[in-house]
C-alpha positions as CSV (number, residue, x, y, z in Angstrom):
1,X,81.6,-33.7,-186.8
2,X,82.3,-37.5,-187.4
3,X,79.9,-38.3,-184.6
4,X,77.2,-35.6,-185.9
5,X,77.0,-37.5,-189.6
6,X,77.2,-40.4,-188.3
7,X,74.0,-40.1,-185.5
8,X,72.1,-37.9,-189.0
9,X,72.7,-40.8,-191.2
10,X,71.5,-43.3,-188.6
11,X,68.0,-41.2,-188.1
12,X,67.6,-40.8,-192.0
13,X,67.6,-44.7,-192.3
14,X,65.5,-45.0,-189.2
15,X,62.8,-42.8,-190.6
16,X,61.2,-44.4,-193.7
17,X,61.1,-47.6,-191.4
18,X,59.0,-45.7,-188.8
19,X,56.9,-44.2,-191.1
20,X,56.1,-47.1,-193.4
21,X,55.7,-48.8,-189.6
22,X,53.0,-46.4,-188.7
23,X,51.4,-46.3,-191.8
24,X,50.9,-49.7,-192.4
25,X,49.3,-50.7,-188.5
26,X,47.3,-47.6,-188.2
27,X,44.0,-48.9,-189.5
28,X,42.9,-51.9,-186.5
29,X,41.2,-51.6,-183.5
30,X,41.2,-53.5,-180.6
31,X,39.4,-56.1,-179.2
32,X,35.8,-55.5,-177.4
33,X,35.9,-56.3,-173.6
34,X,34.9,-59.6,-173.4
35,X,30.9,-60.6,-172.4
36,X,31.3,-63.0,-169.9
37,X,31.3,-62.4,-165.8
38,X,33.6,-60.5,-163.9
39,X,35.9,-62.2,-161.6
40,X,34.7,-62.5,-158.0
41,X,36.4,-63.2,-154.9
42,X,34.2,-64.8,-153.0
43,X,36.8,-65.0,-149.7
44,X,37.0,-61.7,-149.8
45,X,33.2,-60.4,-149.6
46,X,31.6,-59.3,-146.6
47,X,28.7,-60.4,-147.5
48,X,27.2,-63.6,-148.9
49,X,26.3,-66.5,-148.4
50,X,28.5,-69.3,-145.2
51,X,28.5,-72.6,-143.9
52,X,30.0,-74.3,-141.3
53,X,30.9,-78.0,-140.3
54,X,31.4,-78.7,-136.5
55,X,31.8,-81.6,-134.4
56,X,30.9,-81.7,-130.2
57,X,31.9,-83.5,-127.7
58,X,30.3,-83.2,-124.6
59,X,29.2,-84.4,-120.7
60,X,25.5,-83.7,-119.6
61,X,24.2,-83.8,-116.5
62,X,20.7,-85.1,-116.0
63,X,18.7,-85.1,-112.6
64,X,19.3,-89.1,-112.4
65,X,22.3,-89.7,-114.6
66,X,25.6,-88.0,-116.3
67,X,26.0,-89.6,-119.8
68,X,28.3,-88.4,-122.8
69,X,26.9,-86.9,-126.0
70,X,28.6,-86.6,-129.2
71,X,26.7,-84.6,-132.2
72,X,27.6,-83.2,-135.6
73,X,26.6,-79.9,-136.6
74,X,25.9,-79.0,-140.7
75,X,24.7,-75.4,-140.9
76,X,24.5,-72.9,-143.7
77,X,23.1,-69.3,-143.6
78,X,23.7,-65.6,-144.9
79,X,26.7,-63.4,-143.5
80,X,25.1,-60.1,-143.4
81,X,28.6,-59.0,-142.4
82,X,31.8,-60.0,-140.2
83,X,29.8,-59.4,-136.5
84,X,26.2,-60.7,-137.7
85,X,25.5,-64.4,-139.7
86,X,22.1,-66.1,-139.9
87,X,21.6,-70.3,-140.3
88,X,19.8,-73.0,-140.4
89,X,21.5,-76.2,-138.9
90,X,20.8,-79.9,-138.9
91,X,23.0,-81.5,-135.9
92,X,22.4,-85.4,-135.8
93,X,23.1,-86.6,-131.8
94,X,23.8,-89.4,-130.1
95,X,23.4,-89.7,-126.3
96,X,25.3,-92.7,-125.1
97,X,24.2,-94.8,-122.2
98,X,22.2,-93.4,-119.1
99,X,20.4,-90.8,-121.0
100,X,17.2,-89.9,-119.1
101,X,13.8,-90.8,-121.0
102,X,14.8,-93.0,-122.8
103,X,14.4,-96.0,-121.0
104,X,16.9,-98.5,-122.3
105,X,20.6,-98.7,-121.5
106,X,22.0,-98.5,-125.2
107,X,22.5,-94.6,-126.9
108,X,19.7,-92.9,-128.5
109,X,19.5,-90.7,-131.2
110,X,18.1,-87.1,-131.7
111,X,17.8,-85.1,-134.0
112,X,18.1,-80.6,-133.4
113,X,16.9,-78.6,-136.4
114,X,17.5,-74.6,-135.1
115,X,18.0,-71.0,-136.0
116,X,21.8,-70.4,-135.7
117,X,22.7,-66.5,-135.2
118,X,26.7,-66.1,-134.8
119,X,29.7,-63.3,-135.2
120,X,32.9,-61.9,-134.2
121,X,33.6,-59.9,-131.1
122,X,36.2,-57.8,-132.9
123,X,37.2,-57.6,-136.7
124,X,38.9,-59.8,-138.4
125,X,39.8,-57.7,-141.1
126,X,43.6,-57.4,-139.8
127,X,43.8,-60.6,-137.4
128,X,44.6,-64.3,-137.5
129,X,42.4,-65.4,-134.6
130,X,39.5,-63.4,-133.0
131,X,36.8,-64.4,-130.4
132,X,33.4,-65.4,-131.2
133,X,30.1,-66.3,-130.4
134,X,27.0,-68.5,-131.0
135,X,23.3,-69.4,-130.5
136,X,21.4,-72.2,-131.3
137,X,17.5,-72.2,-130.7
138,X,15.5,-74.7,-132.2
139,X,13.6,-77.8,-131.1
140,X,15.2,-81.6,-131.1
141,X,13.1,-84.5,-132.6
142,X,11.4,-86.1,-130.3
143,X,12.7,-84.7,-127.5
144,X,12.1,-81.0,-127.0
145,X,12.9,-77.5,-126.9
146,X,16.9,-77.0,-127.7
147,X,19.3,-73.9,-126.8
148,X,23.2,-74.0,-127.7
149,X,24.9,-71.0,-127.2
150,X,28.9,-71.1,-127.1
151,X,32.0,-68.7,-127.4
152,X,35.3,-69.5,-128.4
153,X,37.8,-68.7,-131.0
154,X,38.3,-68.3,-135.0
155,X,41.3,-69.0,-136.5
156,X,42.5,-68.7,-140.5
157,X,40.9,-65.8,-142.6
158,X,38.1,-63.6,-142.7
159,X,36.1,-66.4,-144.9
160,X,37.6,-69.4,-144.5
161,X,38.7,-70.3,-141.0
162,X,38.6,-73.1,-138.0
163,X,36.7,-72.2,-135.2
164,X,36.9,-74.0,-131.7
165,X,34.5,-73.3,-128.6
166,X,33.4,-74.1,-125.3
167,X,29.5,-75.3,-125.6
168,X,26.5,-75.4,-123.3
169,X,23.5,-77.5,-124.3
170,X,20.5,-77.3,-122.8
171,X,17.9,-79.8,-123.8
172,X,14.3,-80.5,-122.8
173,X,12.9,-83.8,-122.7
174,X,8.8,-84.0,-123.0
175,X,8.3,-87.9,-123.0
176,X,10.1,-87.6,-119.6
177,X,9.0,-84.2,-118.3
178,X,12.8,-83.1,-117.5
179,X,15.5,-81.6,-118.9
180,X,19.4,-82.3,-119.2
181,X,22.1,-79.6,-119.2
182,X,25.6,-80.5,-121.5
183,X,29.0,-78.9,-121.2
184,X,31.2,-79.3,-124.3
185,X,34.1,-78.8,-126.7
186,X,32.6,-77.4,-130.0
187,X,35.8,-77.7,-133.5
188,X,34.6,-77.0,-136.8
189,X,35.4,-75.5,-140.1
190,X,33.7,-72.6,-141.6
191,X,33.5,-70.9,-145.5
């Protein structure tokens, strides 16, 4: 019975401090959502907008001559999803000694402008690393036509990730009415 008065009395001094509690926070409202942007994650969308950074290394073989060619690729298009993206790329080249057309025995410089259409083999969605593939078809000032396609591997996540590749270039040259074919190592970075 001790325990019974004891737990009734506690209640009746617990209920004028509830009440008055209630009474005097009942009249507020809350906040409105605030007006500015929802959060996006952009490393998370399938779709958007990409670019990519990539350096290559590579030997081509002329009919006269073998020379090495080095050329940096700067590229940004739209990913229409993980297995479909669509560039523009810029890739400033330099052909070292021996290049045919040229004329001279120092490098020369060229300068590819080109459609770039790349993707996945395989999803991403659950993987480190996945294969993929690329084409490059454009036309290299003042040389000529230019075709790049290359296949190699992505690494990191489904937005942000290295990619590494083996390359072939193919590359006209009008001035000289031939053509040289390259065989390269393609790294980059891509977001």
């Amino acid at each position: 019975m001790r325990k019974f008065l004891l737990a009734f009395s506690f209640a009746l001094m617990l209920l004028p401090a509830t009440l008055m509690g209630q009474a005097k926070h009942s009249g507020y409202t809350l906040p409105d959502e605030p007006k500015r942007a929802k959060y996006i994650d952009f490393p998370s969308l399938d779709q958007g907008l990409w670019f990519a950074a990539q350096a290559t290394g590579a030997m081509a073989f002329g009919k006269s001559a073998s020379f090495p060619i080095a050329q940096v690729d700067l590229i940004g298009g739209y990913r229409f999803n993980e297995f479909i993206k669509l560039g523009l790329g810029i890739s400033p080249r330099l052909a070292l000694a021996g290049a045919p057309g040229y004329g001279f025995s120092g490098g020369a410089v060229s300068l590819p402008v080109y459609l770039d259409v790349r993707g996945n083999v395989i999803s991403q969605e659950s993987r480190m690393s996945v294969p993929w593939w690329s084409v490059d078809l454009g036309y290299s000032i003042p040389e000529g036509f230019y075709a790049s396609p290359t296949v190699g591997v992505r690494v990191g996540g489904p937005r942000n990730n290295f990619i590494a590749g083996v390359t072939y270039i193919f590359q006209s040259v009008a001035a000289a009415n031939t053509s040289y074919h390259a065989v390269g190592l393609r790294l980059g970075y891509e977001f």
